[in-house]
RODO-2510 file (C-alpha; in nm, 4 decimals, decimal comma):
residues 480
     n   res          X          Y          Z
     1     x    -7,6611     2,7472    -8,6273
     2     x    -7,9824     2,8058    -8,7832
     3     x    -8,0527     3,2024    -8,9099
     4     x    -8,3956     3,1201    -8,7135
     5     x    -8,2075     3,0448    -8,3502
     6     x    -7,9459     3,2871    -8,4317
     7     x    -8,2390     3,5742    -8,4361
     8     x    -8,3925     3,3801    -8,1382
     9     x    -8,0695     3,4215    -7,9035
    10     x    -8,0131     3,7723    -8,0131
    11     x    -8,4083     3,8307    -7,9215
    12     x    -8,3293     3,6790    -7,5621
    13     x    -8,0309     3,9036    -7,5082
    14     x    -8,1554     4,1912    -7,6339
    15     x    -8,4702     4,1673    -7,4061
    16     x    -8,2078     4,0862    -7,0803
    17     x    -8,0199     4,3802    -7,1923
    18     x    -8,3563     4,6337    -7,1884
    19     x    -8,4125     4,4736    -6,8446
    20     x    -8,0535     4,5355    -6,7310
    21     x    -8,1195     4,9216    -6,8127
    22     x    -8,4266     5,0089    -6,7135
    23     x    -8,2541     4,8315    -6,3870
    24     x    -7,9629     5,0616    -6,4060
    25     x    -8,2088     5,3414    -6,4631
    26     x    -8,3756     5,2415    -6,1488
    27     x    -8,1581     5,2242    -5,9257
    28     x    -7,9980     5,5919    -6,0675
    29     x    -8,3675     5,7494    -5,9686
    30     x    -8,3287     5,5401    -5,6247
    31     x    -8,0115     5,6857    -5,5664
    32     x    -8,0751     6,0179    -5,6367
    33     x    -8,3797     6,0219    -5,3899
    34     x    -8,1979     5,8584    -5,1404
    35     x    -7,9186     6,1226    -5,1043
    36     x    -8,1690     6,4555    -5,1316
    37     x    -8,2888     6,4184    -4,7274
    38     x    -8,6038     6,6474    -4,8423
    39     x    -8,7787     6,3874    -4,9978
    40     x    -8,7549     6,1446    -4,8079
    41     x    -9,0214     6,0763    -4,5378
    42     x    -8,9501     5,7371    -4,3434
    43     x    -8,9245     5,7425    -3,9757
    44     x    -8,8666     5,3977    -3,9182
    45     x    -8,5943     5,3194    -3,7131
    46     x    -8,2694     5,1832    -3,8779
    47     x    -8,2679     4,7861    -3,9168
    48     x    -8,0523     4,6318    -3,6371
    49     x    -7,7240     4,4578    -3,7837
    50     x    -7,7014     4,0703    -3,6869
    51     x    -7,4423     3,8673    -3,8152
    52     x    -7,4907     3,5002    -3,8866
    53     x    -7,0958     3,2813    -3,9031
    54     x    -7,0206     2,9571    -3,7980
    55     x    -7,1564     2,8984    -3,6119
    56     x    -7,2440     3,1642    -3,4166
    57     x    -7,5450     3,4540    -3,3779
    58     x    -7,3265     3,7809    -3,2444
    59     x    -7,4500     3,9724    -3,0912
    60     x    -7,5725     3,6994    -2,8281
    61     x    -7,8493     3,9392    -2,7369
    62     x    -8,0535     4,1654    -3,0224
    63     x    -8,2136     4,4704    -2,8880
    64     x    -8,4750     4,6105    -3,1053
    65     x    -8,7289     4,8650    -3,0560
    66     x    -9,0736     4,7712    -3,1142
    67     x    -9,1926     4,8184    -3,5387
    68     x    -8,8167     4,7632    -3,6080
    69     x    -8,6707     4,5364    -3,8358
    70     x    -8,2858     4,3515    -3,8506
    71     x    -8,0032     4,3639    -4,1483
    72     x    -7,8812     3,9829    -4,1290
    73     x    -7,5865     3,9575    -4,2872
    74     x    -7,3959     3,6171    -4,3637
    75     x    -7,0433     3,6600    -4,2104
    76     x    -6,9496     3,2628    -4,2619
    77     x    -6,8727     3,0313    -4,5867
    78     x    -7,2050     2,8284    -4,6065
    79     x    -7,5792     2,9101    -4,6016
    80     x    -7,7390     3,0641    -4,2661
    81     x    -8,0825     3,1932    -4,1985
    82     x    -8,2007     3,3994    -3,9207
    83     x    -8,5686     3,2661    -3,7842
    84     x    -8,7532     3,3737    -3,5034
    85     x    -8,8979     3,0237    -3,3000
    86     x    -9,2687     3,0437    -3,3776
    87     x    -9,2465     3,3642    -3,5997
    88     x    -9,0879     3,4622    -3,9077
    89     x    -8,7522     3,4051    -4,0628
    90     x    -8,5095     3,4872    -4,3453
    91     x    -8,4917     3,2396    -4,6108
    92     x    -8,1521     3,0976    -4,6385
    93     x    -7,8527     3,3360    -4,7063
    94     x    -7,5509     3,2356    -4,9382
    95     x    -7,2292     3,3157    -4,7938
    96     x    -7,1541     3,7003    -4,8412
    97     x    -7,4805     3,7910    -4,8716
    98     x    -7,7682     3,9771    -4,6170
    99     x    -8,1348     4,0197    -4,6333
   100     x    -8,3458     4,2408    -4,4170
   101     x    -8,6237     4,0434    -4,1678
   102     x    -8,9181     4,2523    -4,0879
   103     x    -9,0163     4,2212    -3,7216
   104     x    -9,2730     4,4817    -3,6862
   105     x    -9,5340     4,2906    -3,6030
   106     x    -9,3687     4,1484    -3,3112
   107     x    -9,4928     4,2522    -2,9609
   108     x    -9,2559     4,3811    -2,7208
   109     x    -9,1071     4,0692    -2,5467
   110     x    -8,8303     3,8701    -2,5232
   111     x    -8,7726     3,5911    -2,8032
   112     x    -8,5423     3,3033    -2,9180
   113     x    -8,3723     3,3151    -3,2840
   114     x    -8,1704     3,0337    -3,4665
   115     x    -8,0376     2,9297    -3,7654
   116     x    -8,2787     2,6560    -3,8768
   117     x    -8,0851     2,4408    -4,1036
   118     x    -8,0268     2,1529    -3,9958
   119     x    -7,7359     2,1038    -3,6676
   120     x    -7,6675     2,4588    -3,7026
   121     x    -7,8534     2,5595    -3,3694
   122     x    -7,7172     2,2949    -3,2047
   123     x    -7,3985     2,4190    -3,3067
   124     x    -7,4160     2,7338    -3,1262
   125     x    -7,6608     2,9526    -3,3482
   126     x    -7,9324     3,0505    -3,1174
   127     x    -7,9333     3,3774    -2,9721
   128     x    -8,2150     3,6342    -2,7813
   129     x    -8,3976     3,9088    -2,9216
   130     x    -8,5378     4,1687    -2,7318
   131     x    -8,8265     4,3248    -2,8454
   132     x    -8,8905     4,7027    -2,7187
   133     x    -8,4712     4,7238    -2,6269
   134     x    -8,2809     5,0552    -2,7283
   135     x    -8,2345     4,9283    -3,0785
   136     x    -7,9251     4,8746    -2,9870
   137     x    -7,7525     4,5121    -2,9093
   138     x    -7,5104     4,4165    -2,6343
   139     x    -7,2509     4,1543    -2,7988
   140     x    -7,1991     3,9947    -2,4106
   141     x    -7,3383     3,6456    -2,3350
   142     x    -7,3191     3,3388    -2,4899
   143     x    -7,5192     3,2618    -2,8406
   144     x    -7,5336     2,8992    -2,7524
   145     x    -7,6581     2,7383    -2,4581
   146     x    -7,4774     2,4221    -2,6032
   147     x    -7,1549     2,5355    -2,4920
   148     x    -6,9488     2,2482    -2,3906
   149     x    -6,7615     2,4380    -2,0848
   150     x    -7,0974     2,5488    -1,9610
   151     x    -7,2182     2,1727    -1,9843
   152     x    -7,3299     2,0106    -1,6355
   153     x    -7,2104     1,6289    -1,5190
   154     x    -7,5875     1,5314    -1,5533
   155     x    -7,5736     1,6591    -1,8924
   156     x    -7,2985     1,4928    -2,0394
   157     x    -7,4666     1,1692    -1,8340
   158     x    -7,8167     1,2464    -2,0675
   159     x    -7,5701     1,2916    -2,3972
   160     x    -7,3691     0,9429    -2,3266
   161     x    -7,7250     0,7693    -2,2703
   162     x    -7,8964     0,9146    -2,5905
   163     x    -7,5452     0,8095    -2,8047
   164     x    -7,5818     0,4574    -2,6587
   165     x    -7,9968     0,4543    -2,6921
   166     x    -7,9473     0,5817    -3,0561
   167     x    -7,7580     0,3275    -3,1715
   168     x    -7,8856     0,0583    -3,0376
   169     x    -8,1756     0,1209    -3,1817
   170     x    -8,0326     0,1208    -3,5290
   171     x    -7,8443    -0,1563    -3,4632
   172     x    -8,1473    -0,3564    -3,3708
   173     x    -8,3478    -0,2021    -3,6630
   174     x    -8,0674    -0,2780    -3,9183
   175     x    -8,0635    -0,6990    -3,7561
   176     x    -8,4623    -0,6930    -3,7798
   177     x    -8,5193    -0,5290    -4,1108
   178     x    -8,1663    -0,4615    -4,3331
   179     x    -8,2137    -0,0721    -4,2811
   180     x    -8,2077     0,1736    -4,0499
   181     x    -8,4904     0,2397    -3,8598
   182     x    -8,7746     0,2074    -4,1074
   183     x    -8,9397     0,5320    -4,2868
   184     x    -9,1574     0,5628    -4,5462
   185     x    -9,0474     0,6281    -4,8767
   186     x    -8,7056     0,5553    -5,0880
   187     x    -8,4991     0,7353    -5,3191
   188     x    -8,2419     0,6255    -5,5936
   189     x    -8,4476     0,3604    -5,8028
   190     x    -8,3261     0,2329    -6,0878
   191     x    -8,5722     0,4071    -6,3410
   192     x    -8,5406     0,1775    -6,6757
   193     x    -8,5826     0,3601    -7,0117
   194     x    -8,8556     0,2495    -7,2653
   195     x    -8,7447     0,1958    -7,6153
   196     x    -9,0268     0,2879    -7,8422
   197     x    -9,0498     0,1978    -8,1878
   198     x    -8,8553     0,5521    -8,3522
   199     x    -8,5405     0,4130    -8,1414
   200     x    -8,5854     0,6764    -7,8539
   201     x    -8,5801     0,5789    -7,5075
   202     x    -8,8593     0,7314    -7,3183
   203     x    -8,8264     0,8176    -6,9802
   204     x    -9,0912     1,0549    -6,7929
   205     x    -9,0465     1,2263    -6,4723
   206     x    -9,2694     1,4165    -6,2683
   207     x    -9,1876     1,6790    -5,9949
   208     x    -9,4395     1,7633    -5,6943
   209     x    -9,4233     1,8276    -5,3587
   210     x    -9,4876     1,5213    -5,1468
   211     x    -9,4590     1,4147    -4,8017
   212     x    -9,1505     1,3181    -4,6975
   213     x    -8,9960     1,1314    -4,3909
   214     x    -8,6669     1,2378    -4,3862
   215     x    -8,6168     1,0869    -3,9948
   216     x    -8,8465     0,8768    -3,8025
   217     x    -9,1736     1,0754    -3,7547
   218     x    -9,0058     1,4071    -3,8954
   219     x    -9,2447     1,4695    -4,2241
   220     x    -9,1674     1,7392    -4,4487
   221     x    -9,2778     1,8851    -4,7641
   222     x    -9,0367     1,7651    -5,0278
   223     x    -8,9740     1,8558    -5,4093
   224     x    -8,9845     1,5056    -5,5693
   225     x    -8,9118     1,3405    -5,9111
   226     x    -9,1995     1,0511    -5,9614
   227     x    -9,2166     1,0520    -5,5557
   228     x    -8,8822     0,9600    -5,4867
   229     x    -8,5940     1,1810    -5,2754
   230     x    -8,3434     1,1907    -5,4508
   231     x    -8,5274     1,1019    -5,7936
   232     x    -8,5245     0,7883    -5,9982
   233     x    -8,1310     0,6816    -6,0610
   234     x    -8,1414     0,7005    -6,4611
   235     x    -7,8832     0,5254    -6,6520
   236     x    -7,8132     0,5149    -7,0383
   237     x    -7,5805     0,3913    -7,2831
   238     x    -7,3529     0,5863    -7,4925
   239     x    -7,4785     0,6563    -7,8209
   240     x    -7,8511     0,5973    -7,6814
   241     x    -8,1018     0,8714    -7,8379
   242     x    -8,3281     0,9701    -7,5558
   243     x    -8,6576     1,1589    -7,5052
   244     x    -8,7387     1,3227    -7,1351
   245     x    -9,1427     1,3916    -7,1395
   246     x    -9,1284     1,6168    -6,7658
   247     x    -9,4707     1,7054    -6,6292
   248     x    -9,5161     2,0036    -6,3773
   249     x    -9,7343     1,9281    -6,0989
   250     x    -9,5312     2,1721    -5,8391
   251     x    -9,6342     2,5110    -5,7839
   252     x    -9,3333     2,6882    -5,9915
   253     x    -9,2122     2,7291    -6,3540
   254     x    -9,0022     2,4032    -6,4313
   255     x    -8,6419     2,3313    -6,6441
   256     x    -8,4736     2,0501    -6,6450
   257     x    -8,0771     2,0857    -6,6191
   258     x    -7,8514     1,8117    -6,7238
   259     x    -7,5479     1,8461    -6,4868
   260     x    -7,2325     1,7196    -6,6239
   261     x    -7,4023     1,5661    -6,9169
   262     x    -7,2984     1,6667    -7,2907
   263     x    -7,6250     1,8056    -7,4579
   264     x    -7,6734     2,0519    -7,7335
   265     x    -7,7476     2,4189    -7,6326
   266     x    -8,1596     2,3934    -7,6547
   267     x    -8,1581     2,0439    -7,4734
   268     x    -7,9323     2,2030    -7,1688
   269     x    -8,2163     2,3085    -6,9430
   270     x    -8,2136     2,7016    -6,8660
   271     x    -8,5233     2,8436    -6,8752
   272     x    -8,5420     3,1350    -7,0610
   273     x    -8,1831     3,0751    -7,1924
   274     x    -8,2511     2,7880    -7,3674
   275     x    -8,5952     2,7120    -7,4121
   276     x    -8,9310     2,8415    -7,2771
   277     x    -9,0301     2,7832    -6,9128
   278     x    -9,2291     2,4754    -6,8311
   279     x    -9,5850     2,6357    -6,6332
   280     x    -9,7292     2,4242    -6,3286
   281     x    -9,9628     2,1464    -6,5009
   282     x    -9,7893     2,1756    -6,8481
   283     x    -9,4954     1,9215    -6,9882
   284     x    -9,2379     1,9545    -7,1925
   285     x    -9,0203     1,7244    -7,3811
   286     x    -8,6493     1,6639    -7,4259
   287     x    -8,4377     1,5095    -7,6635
   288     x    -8,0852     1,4466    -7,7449
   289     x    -7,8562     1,2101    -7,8060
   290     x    -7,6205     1,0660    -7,5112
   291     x    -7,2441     1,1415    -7,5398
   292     x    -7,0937     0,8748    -7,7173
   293     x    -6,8196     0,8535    -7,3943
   294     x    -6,9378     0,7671    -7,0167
   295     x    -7,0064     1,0349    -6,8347
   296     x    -7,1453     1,0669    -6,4770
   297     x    -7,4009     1,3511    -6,3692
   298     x    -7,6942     1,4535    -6,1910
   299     x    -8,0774     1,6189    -6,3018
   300     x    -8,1970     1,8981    -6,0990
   301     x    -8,3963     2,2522    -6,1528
   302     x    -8,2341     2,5192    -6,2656
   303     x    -8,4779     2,7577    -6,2381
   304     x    -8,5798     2,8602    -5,8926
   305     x    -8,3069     2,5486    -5,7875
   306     x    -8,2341     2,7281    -5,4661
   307     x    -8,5807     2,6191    -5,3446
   308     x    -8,6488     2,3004    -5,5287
   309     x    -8,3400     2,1135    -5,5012
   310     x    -8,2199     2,1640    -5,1448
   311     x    -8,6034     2,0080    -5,1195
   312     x    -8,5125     1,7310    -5,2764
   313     x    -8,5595     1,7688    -5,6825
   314     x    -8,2462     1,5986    -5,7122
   315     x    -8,1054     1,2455    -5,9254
   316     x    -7,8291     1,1007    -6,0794
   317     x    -7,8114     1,0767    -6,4482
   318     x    -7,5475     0,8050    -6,5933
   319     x    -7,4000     0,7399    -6,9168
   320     x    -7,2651     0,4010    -6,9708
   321     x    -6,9825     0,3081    -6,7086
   322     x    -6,6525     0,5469    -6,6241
   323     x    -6,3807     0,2863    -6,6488
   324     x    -6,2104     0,0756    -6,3645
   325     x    -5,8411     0,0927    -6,2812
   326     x    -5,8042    -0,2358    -6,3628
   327     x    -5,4631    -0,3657    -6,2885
   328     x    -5,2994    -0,0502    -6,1737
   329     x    -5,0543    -0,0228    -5,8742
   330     x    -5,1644     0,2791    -5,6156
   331     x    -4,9946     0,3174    -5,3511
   332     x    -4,8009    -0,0015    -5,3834
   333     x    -5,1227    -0,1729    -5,3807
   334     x    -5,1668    -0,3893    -5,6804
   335     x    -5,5144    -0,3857    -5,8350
   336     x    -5,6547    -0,7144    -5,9775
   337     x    -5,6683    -0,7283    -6,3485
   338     x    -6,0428    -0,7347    -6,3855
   339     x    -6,2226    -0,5759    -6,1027
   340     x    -6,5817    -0,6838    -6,0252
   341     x    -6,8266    -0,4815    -5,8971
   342     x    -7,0230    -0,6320    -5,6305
   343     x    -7,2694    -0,3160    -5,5465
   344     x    -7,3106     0,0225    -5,7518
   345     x    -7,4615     0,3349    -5,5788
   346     x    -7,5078     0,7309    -5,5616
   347     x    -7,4674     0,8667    -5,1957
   348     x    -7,6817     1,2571    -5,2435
   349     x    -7,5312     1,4498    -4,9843
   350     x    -7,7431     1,7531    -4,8634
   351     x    -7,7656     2,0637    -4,6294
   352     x    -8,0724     2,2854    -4,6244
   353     x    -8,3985     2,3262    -4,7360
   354     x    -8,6687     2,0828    -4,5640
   355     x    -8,4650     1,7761    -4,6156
   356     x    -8,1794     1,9408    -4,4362
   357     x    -7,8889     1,7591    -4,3372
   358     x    -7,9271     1,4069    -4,4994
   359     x    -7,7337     1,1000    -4,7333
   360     x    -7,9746     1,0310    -5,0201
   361     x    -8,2942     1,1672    -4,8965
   362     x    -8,2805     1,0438    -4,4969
   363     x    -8,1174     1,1330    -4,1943
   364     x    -7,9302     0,9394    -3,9517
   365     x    -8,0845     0,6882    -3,7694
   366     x    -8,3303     0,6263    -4,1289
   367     x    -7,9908     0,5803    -4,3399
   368     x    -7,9651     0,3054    -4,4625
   369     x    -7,6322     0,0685    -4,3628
   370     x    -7,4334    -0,0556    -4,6495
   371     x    -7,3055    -0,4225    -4,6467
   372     x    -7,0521    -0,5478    -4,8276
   373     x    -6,8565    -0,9033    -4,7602
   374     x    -6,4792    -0,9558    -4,7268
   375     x    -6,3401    -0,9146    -5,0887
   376     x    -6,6283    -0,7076    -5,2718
   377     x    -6,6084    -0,4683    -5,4565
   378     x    -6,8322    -0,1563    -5,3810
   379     x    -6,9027     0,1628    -5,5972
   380     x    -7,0314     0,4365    -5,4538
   381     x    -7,1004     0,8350    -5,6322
   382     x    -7,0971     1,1310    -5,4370
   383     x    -7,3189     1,3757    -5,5392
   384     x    -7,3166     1,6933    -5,3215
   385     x    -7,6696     1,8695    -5,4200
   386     x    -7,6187     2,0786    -5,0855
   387     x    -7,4751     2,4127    -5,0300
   388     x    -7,1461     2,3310    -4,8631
   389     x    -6,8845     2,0956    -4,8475
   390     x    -6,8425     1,7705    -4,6941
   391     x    -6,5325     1,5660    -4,5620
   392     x    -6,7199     1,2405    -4,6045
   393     x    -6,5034     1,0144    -4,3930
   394     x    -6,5147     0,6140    -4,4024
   395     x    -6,3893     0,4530    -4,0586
   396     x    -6,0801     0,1463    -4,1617
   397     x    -6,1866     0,0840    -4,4896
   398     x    -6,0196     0,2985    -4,7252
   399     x    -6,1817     0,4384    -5,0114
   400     x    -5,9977     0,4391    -5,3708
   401     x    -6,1568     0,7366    -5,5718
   402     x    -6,1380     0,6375    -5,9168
   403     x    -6,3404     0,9302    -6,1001
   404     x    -6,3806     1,3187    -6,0645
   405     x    -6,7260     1,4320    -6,2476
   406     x    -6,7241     1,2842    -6,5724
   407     x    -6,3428     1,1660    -6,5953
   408     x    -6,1789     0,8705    -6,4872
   409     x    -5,8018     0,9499    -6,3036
   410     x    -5,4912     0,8664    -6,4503
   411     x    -5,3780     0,8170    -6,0936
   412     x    -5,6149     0,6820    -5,8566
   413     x    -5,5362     0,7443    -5,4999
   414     x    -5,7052     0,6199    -5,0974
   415     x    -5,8407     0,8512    -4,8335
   416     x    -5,9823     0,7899    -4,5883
   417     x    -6,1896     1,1428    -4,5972
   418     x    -6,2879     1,2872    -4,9462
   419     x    -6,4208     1,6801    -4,9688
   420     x    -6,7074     1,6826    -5,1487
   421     x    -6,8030     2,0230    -5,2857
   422     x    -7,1160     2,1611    -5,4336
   423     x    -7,1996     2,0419    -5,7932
   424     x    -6,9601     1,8199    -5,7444
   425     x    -6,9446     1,4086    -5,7816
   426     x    -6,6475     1,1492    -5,6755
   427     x    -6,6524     0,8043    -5,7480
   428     x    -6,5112     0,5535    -5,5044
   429     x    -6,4252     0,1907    -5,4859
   430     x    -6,4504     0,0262    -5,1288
   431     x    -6,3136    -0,3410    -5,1126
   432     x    -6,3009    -0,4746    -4,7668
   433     x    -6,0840    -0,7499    -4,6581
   434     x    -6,0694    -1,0257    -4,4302
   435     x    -5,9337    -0,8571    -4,0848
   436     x    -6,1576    -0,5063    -4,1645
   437     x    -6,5061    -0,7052    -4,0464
   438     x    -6,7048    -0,5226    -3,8085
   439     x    -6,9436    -0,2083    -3,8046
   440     x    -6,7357     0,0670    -3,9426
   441     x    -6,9390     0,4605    -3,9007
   442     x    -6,9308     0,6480    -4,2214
   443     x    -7,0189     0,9844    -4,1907
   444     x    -6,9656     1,3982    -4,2965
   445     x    -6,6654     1,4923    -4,0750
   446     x    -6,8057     1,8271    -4,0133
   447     x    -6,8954     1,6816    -3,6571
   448     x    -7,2236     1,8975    -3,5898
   449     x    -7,3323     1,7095    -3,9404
   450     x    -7,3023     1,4105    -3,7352
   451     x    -7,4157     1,4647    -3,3599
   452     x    -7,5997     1,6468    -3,1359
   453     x    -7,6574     1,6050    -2,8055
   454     x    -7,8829     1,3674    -2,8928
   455     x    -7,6596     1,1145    -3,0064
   456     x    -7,5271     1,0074    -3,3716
   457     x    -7,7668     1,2332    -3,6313
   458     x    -7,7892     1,3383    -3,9762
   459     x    -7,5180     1,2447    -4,2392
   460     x    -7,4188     0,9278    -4,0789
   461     x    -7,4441     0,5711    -4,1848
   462     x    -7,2462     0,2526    -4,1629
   463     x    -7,0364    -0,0191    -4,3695
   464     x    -7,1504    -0,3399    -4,2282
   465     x    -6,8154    -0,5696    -4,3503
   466     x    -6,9985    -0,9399    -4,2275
   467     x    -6,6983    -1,2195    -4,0843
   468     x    -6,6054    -1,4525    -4,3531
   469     x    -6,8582    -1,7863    -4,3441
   470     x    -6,6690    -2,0517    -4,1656
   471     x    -6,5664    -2,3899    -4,3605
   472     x    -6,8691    -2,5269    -4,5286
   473     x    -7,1076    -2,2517    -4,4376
   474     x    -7,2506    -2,0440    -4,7803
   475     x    -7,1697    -1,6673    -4,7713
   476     x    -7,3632    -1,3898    -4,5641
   477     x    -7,5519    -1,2616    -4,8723
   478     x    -7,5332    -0,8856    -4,9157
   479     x    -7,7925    -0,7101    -4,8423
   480     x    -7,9005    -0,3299    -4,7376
***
């Protein structure tokens, strides 16, 4: 390393470090005040404690007194927030973690409060705040009026119809059009590099906050690469030297993080770690040199990534091809010697932020069904971007995964439900056969990822697996 970015590292440490103990310092004055009861001279009442799990609000009913304010704390094992319908909210909480919601300006009244990400109210997290109570709350009563033992005949009645409507509908979009029910916008295109004349390949991106239509109707403000959610699917060859030009037209300092992808230590994307922060309507240019083996990974933020990504600043990134078990016996199964890929894909997975519970950008019934004919060969990545896991579950057709991240496995093996974690990306083969036609539901096993009341929703799509043609009849081409 160069004496130059040696002194440049030490510089950025040594600044943390000062940070760190003023910090410490801080917090030792903060302290100090905080136990001596004579200085202090707050009379505001003492936040209410809610707790936020899965998925549940307890208690049921929040008392508060007027000017107060509630300590919600995140019991469960994924994000929650705490939002008052109409009013203010928490932003999302990671597992293990509280923040304090200031309701003083609240009138005294009776409310409604939910989680808002995506299938968690109609999981059970809703609950009732009373404004002007004791400031005390009563942990009787249900926090969902979802509960299915509480359910009426007519309502289970209004749930079959809206399953039945639901799908029909997507059926009949997916026979008019090859989708799901049309939406504007589409993520995952194939973004080609641009060789330029010093042997780079140029590829520019641009993140901004569009309008999005994650559902039919539903807009939301999205974080976008070049418009898209997720962002342009990049792919480059091993050995290829590349140059990233990204221009900042969001609101927020911008990086760049190469997930899974060898770079050097400057290229890697952590603003202020390793290089300077890229200010809204500035750019700022990477280069590097792409592993010389495949690997498979993903481009996001890193700075201020708990806002922009679950928004949908999101992409895959692909070096070269991770290599096919060609030949191999799993499971007694016998692969062919040289297997052909009919249909290559990334499936984004997501939880939270705007987009909210979604595969690649949309929500169930604007997924898009994939089609693949007896005998094909489909490959499909998981990315999860989210901030939980999903059991992403393939009805018949079993899935061979192939690949973990950037490695290709020694021993393949079939599920029929792979786990996909955070940061994390599986690569699966799908090959249908002759007696597996039909309209197969693929979809996050997590079942309030995947219904409501409403019908099928969210992280749900299909594998459309067309009959064989008959004699003399060409092939159903694949499509979707």
């Amino acid at each position: 390393m160069a004496p130059n970015q040696d002194r440049s590292m030490l510089a950025v440490f040594g600044s943390l470090t000062a940070v760190a103990a003023f910090l410490l310092a801080a917090v030792g004055i903060i302290v100090v005040v905080n136990d001596d009861g004579s200085s202090s001279t707050s009379t505001a009442a003492a936040p209410v404690t809610v707790t936020l799990t899965e998925f549940k609000i307890t208690p049921g009913t929040i008392n508060m007194p007027v000017g107060g304010s509630l300590d919600v704390v995140n019991g469960g094992t994924m994000a929650h927030n705490l939002t008052v319908t109409g009013g203010p909210g928490t932003p999302d909480i990671a597992a293990g973690k509280s923040a304090t919601l200031d309701l003083s300006k609240l009138s005294a009244g009776t409310y409604e409060v939910t989680c808002t990400i995506a299938g968690h109210a109609a999981a059970g997290m809703k609950a009732t705040l009373v404004v002007g109570g004791s400031g005390s709350s009563s942990s009787s009563g249900s926090s969902s009026d979802m509960a299915m033992g509480s359910s009426t005949e007519p309502d289970y009645q209004a749930m079959d119809t809206a399953m039945q409507d639901g799908a029909a509908a997507y059926l009949d979009a997916f026979t008019k059009y090859g989708t799901g029910v049309p939406t504007q916008g589409r993520g995952n295109q194939l973004l080609e590099p641009v060789a330029g004349a010093d042997g780079y390949k140029q590829i520019n991106l641009t993140l901004s906050i569009i309008d999005w239509e994650v559902e039919p109707g539903k807009i939301v403000k999205a974080w976008a690469y070049n418009d898209q959610v997720p962002g342009p699917w990049i792919k480059v060859q091993p050995g290829d030297k590349i140059r990233v030009t990204l221009k900042n037209d969001s609101p927020m300092g911008q990086d760049i993080h190469w997930h899974g992808i060898s770079t050097p230590f400057g290229q890697d994307g952590v603003a202020p770690l390793t290089q300077p922060m890229v200010e809204p309507g500035q750019t700022y240019t990477y280069e590097f040199t792409a592993p010389a083996e495949p690997e498979m990974g993903m481009y996001h933020p890193h700075n201020g990534g708990s806002i922009s990504v679950v928004n949908g600043a999101y992409g895959q990134f692909q070096v070269g091809e991770l290599p096919l078990p060609d030949g191999k016996t799993v499971s007694g199964n016998k692969l062919p010697d040289k297997i052909n890929i009919t249909k290559e894909m990334p499936m984004v997975l997501n939880d939270a932020g705007t987009i909210g519970l979604s595969l690649n950008g949309k929500a169930f019934p604007a997924t898009d069904p994939i089609v693949a004919n007896p005998g094909d060969w489909l490959k499909v990545t998981y990315h999860n971007e989210g901030l939980t896991c999903h059991p992403m579950h393939l009805h018949r057709v079993k899935q061979l995964v192939i690949a973990k991240e950037d490695w290709a496995l020694d021993s393949p093996y079939y599920v029929d439900t792979l786990t996909v974690c955070p940061g994390e990306r599986y690569t699966v083969l799908i090959n249908p056969t002759a007696d597996e036609t039909g309209i197969w539901a693929w979809h996050c096993h997590i079942l309030t990822h995947a219904e409501t009341d409403k019908g099928l929703a969210y992280m749900v799509t299909a594998l459309v697996v067309p009959p064989p043609p008959a004699r003399g009849q060409s092939a159903t081409p694949v499509t979707g």
